[in-house]
Each structure stands twice: as C-alpha cells, then as structure tokens.
C-alpha positions as a Python dict, from the first residue, in 0.01 Angstrom:
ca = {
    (1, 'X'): (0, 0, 0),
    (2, 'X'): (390, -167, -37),
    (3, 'X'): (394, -498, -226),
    (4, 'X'): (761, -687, -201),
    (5, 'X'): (940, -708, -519),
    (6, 'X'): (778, -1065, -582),
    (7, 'X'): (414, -962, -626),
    (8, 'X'): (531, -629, -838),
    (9, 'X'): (685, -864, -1062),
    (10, 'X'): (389, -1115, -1116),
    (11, 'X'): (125, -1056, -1365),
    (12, 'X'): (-221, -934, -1340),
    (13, 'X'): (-457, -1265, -1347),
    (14, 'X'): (-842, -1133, -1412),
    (15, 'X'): (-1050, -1211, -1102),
    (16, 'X'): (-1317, -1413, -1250),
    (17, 'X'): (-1532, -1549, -935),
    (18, 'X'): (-1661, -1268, -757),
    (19, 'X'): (-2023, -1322, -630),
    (20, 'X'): (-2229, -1128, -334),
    (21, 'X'): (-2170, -1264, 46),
    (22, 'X'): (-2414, -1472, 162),
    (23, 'X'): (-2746, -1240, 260),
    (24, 'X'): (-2843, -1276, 660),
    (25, 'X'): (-3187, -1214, 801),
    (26, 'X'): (-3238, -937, 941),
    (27, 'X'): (-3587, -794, 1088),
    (28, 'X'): (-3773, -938, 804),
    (29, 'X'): (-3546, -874, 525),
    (30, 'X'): (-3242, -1043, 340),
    (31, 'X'): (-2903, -838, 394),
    (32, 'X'): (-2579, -853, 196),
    (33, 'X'): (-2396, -700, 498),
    (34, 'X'): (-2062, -530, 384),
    (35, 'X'): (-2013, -276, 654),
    (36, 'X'): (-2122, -241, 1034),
    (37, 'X'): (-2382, 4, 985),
    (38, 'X'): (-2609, -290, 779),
    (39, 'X'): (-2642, -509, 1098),
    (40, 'X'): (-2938, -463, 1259),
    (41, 'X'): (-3123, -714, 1538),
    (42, 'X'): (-3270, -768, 1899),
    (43, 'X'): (-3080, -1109, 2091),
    (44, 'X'): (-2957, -1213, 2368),
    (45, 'X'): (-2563, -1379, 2489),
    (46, 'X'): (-2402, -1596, 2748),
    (47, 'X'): (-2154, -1563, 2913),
    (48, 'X'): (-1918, -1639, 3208),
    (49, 'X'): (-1588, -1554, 3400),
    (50, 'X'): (-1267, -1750, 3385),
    (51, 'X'): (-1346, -1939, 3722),
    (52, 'X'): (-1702, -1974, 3595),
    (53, 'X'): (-1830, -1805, 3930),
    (54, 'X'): (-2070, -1618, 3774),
    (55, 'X'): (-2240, -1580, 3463),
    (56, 'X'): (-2422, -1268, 3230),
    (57, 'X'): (-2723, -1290, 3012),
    (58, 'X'): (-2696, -989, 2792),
    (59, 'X'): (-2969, -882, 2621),
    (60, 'X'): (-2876, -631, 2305),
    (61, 'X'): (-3127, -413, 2024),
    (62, 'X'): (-2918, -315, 1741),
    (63, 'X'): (-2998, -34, 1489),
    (64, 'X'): (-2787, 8, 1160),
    (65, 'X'): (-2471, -94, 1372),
    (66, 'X'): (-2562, 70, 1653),
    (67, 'X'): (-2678, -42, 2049),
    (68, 'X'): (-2988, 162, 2101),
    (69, 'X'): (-3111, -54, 2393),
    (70, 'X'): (-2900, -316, 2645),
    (71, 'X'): (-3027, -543, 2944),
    (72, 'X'): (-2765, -682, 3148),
    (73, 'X'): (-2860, -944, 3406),
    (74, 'X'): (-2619, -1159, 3608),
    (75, 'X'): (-2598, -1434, 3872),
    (76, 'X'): (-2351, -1580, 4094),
    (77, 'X'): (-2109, -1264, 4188),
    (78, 'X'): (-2141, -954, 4360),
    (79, 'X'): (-1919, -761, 4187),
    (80, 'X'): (-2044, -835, 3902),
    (81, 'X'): (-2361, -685, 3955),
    (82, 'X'): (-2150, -350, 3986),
    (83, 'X'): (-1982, -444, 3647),
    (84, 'X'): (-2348, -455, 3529),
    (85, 'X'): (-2447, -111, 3604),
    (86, 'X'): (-2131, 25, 3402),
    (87, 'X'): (-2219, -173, 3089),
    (88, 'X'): (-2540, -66, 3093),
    (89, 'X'): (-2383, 310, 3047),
    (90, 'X'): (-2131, 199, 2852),
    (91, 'X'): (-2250, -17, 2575),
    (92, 'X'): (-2549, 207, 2439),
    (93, 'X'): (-2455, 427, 2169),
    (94, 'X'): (-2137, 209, 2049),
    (95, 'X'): (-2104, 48, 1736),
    (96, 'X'): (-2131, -349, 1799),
    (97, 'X'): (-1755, -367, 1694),
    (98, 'X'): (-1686, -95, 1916),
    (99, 'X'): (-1864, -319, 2223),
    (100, 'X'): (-1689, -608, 2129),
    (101, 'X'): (-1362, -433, 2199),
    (102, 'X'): (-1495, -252, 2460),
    (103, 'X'): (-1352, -322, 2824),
    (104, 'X'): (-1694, -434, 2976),
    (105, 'X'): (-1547, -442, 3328),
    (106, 'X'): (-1641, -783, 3402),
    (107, 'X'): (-1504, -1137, 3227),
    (108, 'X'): (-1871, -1284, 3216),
    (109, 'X'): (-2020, -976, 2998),
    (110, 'X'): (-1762, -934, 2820),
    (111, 'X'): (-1792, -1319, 2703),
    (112, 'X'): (-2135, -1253, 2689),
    (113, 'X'): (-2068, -993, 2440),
    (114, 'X'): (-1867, -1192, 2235),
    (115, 'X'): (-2117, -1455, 2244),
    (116, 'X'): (-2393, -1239, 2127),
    (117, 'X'): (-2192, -1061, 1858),
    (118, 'X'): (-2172, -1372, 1669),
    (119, 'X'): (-2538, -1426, 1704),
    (120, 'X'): (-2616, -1087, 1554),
    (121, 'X'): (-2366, -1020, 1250),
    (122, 'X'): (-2478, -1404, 1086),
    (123, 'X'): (-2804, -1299, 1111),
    (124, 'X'): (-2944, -1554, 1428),
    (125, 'X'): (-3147, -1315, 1580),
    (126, 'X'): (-3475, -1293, 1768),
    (127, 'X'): (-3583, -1031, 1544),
    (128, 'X'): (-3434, -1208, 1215),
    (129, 'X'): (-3765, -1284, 1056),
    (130, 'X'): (-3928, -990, 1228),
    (131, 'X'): (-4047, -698, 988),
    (132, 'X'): (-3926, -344, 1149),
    (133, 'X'): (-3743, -569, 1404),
    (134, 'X'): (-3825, -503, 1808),
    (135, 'X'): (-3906, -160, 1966),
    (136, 'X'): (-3614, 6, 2187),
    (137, 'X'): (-3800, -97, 2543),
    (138, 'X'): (-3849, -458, 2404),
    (139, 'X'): (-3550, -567, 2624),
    (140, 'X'): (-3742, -502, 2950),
    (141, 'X'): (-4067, -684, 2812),
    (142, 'X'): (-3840, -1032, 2894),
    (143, 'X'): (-3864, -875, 3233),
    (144, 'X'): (-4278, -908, 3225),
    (145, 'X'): (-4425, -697, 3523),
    (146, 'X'): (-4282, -542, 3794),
    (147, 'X'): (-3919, -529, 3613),
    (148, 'X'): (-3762, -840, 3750),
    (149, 'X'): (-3523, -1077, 3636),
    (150, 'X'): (-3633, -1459, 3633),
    (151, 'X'): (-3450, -1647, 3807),
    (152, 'X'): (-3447, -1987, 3996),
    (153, 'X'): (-3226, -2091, 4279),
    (154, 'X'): (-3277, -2423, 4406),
    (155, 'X'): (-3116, -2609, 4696),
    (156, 'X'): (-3095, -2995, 4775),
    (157, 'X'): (-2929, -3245, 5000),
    (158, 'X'): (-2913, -3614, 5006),
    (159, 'X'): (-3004, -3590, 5351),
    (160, 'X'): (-3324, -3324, 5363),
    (161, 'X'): (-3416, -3354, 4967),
    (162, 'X'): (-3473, -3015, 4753),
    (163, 'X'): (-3563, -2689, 4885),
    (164, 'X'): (-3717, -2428, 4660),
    (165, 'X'): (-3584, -2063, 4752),
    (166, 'X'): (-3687, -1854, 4423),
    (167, 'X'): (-3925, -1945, 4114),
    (168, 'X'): (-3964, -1730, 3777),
    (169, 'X'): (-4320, -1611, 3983),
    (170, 'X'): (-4077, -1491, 4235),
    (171, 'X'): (-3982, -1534, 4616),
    (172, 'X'): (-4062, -1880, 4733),
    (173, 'X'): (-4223, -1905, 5103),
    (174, 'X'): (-4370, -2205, 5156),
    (175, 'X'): (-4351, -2528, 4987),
    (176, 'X'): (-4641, -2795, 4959),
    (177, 'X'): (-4550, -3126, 5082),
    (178, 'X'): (-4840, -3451, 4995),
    (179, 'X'): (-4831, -3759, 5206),
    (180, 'X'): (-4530, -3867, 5102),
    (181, 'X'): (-4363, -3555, 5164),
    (182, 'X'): (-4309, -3511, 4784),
    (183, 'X'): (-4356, -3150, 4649),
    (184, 'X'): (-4661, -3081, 4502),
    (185, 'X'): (-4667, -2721, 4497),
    (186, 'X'): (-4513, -2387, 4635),
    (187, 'X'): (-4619, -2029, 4726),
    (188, 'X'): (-4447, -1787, 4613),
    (189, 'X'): (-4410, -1370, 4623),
    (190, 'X'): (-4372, -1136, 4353),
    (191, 'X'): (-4099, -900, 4434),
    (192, 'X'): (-4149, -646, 4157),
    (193, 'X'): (-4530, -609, 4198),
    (194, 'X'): (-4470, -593, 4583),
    (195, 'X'): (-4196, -320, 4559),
    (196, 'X'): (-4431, -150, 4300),
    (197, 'X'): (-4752, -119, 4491),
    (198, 'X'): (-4564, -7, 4830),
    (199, 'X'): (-4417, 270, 4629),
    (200, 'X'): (-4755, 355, 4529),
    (201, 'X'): (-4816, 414, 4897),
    (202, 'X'): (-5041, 47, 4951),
    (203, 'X'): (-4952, -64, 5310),
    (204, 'X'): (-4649, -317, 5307),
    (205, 'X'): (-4846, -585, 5463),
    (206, 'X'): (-5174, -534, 5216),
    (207, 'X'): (-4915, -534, 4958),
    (208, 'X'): (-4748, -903, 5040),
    (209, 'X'): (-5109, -1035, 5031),
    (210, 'X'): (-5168, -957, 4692),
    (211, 'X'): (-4846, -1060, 4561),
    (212, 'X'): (-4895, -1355, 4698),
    (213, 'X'): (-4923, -1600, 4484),
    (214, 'X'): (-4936, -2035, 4460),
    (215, 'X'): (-4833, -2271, 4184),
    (216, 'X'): (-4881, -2679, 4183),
    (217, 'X'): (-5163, -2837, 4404),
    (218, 'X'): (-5044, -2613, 4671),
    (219, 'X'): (-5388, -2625, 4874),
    (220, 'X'): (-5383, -2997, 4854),
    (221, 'X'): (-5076, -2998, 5104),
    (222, 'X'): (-5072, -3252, 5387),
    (223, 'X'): (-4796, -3036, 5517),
    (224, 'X'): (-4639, -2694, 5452),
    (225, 'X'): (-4345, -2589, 5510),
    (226, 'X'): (-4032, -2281, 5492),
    (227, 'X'): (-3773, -2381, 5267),
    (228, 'X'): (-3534, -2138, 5422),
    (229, 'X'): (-3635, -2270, 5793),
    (230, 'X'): (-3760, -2628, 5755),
}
C-alpha cells in the first residue's frame, strides 16, 4: 500500500466505532454478509433495452455466492430470445459478481441482472424468510405445467374494442361476447400440455380437445368470436 507524505505524517487516531454490518435475511436466517460466498437466495429481476423494445424477467437461485439455477424469459424482441439461450449457459456456475460483470449478450438481461443483484445481496429475496431456501428446479415451478412462460398479449382499437390473443391459461381462440357485445369470457389452449401429450404420441387433434380450456361465463355467450379473425 503507498500513502503520500501527508497521511505518513499524521498520527494514529484509535478507531473507536466499529460495529457488525447490518444482518440480511437470507433463507430463514440473519446474515452479516462480508464476502460473496455468504449470499445466498432464489428472486427474480427486470429488465429492459435502451430503446425499451423488449424486456427480461430473470429468474436466479443462489448458493453461497454461486448461480446454481437461472430462468430467463423475455418479450418483445427476437433476438433477444437468442440472447436468452446464451445466458442460460452462461450465468450458471458464476459468482453473482462475476454475472453482474458478465457480458449477458443482450441490454434487457443484462439490466435485468443488475436489477436482481440488488434484490439478492440486501437480502429482498423470495426465499429471505425461507428455512433451507428453494430447491435448484424451483425456477421452472413459476412455469406450472407444461413448462410455459405466462404471458398476456392483448390488442385494442378505438374502432373494434379489445381483442384477447394470449392469457396466463394459454392460447386464446375464441372470445365470449354477451348482448352487449362486452366480453364475458374466452377459450383458451394450453400450449405446453398440448405439445406434451402429442409428444407422448396422443393424436394432435385429441390432444387440442383436452387442452382446451374456458375462463369467464364463456357458455353464456350470445356470440363467439376469433380474436385473430373477427
């Protein structure tokens, strides 16, 4: 270490307050975290590109430091779907400090990354309060059956009105109109339970039918109709 020729020359003063950090919860206990290897926790991050064309949810499980499990979803740019795929080789087995300076390929994860690091070292965690924390494999649990994202893409127009197109439940096909022509319901297909059973060899049309599902009043509908069509 050099010191200039000022702080040589000065001194010693006795260092007299000198109490722990602040502890941070962490999978159901209180941590004085001093070094990388004490953070530990399962959350999730935002984040978007400079033009805010798309945007990440990142999804990390931290063990003593390190990224044992990631789920990277995104919306709103192709490419950054291929971006995805590389983080999700890249980031496991890296130090969060390491990921956080870690060229994630794409301006939304790597936001989202930033975003979620700050979650995780002060202790704001999903698994804060949680004793062991999550499982590895407890990122694709937020994906529920059939290993889908959920997402919802909705289109309107002062003109026509709104027009669903996808729901959490999945593909939307038809959309239940009452009387007034206000929606009152939708049906809707599961993509991951359809893709599932027709690679368990069910016939593609059997398949359709029983991931088929409704949501709302839908057999009340005065009138039905194909939000893609109508």
């Amino acid at each position: 270490m050099v010191y200039s020729k000022e702080v040589e020359n000065m001194c010693c003063v006795a260092k007299g307050a000198n109490h722990e950090n602040a502890p941070i919860p962490e999978e159901g206990k209180w941590i004085h975290a001093k070094e990388i290897k004490d953070i530990s926790g399962f959350s999730h991050g935002i984040g978007w590109c400079a033009p805010q064309q798309g945007t990440c949810k990142l999804s990390l499980n931290v063990k003593n430091g390190v990224i044992e499990e990631c789920l990277v979803e995104t919306v709103g740019c192709s490419g950054m779907t291929h971006s995805a795929a590389m983080a999700s080789e890249i980031l496991p087995g890296k130090t969060i400090l390491e990921a956080l300076n870690t060229d994630l390929v794409c301006d939304a994860i790597n936001t989202a990354m930033r975003e979620l690091f700050l979650q995780i070292v002060y202790g704001r965690t999903q698994s804060a309060f949680s004793e062991g924390g999550l499982v590895v494999g407890a990122g694709l649990e937020d994906l529920g059956k059939g290993l889908v994202s959920q997402v919802g893409t909705m289109y309107g127009t002062k003109l026509k009105g709104t027009r669903y197109l996808q729901m959490t439940e999945g593909y939307c096909t038809r959309m239940a109109l009452d009387k007034n022509n206000e929606v009152i319901g939708y049906e809707f297909v599961h993509m991951g339970k359809l893709m599932q059973w027709i690679k368990e060899g069910m016939d593609a049309n059997e398949a359709v039918k029983k991931a088929t599902g409704t949501y709302g009043r839908f057999k009340d509908a005065v009138k039905y109709i194909d939000p893609r069509k109508e």
